[in-house]
ChimeraX commands (.cxc) that place a marker at each C-alpha (Angstrom):
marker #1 position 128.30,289.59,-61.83 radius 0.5
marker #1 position 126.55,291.15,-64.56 radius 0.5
marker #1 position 123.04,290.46,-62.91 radius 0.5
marker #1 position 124.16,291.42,-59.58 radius 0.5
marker #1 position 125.33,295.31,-61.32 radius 0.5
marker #1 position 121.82,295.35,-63.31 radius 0.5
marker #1 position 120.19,294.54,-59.64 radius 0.5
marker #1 position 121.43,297.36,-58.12 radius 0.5
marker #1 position 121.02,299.31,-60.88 radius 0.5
marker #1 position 117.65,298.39,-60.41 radius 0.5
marker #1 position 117.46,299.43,-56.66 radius 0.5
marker #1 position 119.25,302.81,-57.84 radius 0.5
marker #1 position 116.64,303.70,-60.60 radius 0.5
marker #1 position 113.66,303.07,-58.07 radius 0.5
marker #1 position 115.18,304.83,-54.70 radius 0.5
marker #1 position 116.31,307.72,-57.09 radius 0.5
marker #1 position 112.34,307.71,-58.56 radius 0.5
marker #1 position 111.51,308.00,-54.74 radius 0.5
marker #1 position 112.97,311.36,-53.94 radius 0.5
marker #1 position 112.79,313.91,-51.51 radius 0.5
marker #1 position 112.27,313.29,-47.60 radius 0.5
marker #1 position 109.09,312.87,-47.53 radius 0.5
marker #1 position 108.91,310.14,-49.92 radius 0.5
marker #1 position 112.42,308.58,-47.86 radius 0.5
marker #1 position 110.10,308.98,-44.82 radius 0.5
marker #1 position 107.37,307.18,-46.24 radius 0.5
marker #1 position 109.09,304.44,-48.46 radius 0.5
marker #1 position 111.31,303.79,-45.18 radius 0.5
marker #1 position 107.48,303.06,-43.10 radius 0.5
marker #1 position 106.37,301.09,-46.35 radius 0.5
marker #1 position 110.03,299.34,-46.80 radius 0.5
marker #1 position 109.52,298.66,-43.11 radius 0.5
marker #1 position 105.97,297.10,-43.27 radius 0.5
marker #1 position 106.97,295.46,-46.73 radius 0.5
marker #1 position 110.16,293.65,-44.60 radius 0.5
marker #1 position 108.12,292.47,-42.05 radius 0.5
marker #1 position 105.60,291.15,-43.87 radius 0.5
marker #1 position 107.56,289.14,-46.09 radius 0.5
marker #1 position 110.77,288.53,-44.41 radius 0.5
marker #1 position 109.87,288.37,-41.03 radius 0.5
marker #1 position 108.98,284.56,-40.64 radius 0.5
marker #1 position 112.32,283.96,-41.54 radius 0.5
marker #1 position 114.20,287.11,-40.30 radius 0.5
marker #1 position 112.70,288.52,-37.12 radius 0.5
marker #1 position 114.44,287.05,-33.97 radius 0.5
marker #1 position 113.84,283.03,-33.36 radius 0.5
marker #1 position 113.02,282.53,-37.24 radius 0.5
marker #1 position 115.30,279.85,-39.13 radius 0.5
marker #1 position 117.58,282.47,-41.03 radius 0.5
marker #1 position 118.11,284.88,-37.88 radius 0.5
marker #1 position 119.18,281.40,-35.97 radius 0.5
marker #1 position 121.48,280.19,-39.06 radius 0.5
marker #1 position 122.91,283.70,-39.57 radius 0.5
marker #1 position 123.74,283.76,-35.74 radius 0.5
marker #1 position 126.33,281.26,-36.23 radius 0.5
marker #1 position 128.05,282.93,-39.14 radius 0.5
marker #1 position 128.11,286.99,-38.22 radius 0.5
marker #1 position 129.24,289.55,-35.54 radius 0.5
marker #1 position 127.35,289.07,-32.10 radius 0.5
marker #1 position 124.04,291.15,-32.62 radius 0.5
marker #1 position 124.43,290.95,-36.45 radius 0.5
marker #1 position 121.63,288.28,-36.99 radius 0.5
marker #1 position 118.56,290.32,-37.08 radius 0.5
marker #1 position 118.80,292.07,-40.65 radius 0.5
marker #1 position 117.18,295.09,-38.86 radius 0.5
marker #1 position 120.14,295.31,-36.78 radius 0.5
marker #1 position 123.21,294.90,-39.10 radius 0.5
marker #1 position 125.55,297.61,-39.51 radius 0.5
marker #1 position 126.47,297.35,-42.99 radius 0.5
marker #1 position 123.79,295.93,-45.36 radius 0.5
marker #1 position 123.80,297.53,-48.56 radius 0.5
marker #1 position 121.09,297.20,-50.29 radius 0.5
marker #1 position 122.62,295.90,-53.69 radius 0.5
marker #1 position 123.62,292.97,-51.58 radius 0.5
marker #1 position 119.80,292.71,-50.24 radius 0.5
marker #1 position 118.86,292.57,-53.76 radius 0.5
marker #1 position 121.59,290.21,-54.55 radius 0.5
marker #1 position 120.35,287.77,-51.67 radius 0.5
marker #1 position 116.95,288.05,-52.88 radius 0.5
marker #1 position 116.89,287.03,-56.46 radius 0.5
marker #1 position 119.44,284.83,-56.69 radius 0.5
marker #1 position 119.61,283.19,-53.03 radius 0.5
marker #1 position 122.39,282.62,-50.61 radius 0.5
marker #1 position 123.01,279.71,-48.62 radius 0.5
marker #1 position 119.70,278.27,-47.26 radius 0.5
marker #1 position 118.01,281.17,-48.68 radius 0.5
marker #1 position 116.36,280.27,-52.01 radius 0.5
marker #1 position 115.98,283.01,-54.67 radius 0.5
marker #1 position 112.83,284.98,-54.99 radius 0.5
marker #1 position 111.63,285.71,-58.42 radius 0.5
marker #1 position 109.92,289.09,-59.11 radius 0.5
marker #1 position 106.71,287.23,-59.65 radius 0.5
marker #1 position 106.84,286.58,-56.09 radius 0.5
marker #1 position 108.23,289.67,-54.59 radius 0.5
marker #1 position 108.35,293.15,-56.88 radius 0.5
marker #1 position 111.36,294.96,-58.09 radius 0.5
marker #1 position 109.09,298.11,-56.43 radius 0.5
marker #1 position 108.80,295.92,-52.98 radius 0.5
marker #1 position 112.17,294.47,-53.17 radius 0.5
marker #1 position 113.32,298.20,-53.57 radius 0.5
marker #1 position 111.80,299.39,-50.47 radius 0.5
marker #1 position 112.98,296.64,-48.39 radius 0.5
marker #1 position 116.26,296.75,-49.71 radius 0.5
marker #1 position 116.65,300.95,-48.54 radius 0.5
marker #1 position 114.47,300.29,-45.44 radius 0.5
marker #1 position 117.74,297.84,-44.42 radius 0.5
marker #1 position 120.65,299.70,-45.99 radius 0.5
marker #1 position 122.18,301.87,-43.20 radius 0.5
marker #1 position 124.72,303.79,-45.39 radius 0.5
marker #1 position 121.98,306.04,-46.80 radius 0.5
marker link #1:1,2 radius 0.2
marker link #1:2,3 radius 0.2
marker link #1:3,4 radius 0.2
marker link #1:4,5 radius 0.2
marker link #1:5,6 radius 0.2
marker link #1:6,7 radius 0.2
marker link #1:7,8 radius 0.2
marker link #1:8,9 radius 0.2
marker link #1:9,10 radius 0.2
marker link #1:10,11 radius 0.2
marker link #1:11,12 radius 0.2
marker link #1:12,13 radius 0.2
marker link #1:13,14 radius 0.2
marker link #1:14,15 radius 0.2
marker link #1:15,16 radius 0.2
marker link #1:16,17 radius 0.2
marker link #1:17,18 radius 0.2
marker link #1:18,19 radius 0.2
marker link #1:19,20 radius 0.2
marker link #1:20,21 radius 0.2
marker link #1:21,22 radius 0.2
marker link #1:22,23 radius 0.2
marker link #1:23,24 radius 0.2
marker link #1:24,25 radius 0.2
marker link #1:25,26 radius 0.2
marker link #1:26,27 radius 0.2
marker link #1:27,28 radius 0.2
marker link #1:28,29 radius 0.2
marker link #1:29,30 radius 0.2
marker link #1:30,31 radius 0.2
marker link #1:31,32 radius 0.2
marker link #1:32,33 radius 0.2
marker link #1:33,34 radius 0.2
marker link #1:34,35 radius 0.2
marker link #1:35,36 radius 0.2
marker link #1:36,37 radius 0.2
marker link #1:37,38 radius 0.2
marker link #1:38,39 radius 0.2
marker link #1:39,40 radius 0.2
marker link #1:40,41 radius 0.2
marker link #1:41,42 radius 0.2
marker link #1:42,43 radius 0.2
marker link #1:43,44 radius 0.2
marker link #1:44,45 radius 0.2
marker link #1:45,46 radius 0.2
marker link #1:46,47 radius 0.2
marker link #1:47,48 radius 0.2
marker link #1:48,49 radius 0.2
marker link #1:49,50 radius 0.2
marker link #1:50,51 radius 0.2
marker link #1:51,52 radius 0.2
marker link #1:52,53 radius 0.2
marker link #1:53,54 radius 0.2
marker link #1:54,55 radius 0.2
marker link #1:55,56 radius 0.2
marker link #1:56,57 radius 0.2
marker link #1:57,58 radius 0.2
marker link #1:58,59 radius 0.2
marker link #1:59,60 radius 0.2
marker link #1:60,61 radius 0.2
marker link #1:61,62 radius 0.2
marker link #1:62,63 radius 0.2
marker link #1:63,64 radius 0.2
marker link #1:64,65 radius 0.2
marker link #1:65,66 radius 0.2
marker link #1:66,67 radius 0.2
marker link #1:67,68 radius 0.2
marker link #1:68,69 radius 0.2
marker link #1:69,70 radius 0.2
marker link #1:70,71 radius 0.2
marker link #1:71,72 radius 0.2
marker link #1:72,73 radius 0.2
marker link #1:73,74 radius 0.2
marker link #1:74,75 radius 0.2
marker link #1:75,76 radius 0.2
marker link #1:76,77 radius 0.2
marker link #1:77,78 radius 0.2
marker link #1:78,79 radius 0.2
marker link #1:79,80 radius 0.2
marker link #1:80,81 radius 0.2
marker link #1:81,82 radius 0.2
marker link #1:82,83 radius 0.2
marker link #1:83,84 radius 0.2
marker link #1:84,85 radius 0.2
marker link #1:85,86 radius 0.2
marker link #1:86,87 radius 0.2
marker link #1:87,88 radius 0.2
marker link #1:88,89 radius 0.2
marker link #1:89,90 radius 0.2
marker link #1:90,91 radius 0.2
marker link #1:91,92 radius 0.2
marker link #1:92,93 radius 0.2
marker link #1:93,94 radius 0.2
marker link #1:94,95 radius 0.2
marker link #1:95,96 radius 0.2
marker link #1:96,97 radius 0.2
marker link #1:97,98 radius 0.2
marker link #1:98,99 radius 0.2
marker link #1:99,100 radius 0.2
marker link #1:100,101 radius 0.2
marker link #1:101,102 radius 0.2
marker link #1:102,103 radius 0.2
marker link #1:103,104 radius 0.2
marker link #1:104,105 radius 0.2
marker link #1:105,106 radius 0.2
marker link #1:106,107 radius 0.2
marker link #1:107,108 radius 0.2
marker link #1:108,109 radius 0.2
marker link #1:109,110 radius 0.2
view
């Protein structure tokens, strides 16, 4: 629980660092690029996790892009410690900066 709260903590420190709509604009288009880039194989519609998700959420919920409630402290949850089939990706292998941007790019309650 404890890394989970320091995760979004972590998310919180880096969108708050982003600022103003401009930088939301742009940091959306790079979270955006960033998600499909790295989580796309896996995410976009016919990859592995969109297929596994399908049986386990709302109709239309699969695609992360089109979920209705993804907050990002979950994303960043997800992400570094894994879920499921999902294995955990290390900050080595994706940034706290790039996991950041992906993380807003899919949370809808901003």
């Amino acid at each position: 629980m404890n890394r989970l709260i320091a995760g979004a903590l972590v998310v919180l420190a880096l969108l708050g660092a982003l600022g103003g709509a401009a930088a939301t604009a742009e940091s959306e288009a790079g979270g955006r690029t960033l998600y499909l880039e790295r989580c796309g194989g896996c995410h976009l519609k016919g990859g592995f996790a969109t297929r596994v998700l399908a049986r386990r959420v709302p109709a239309g919920q699969a695609e992360l892009e089109q979920r209705e409630a993804l907050p990002a402290a979950y994303v960043v949850s997800a992400v570094r410690h894994g879920i499921g089939s999902m294995p955990q990706i290390r900050p080595a292998e994706l940034s706290d900066a790039d996991l950041a941007e992906i993380a807003h790019y899919l949370d809808k309650s901003s």
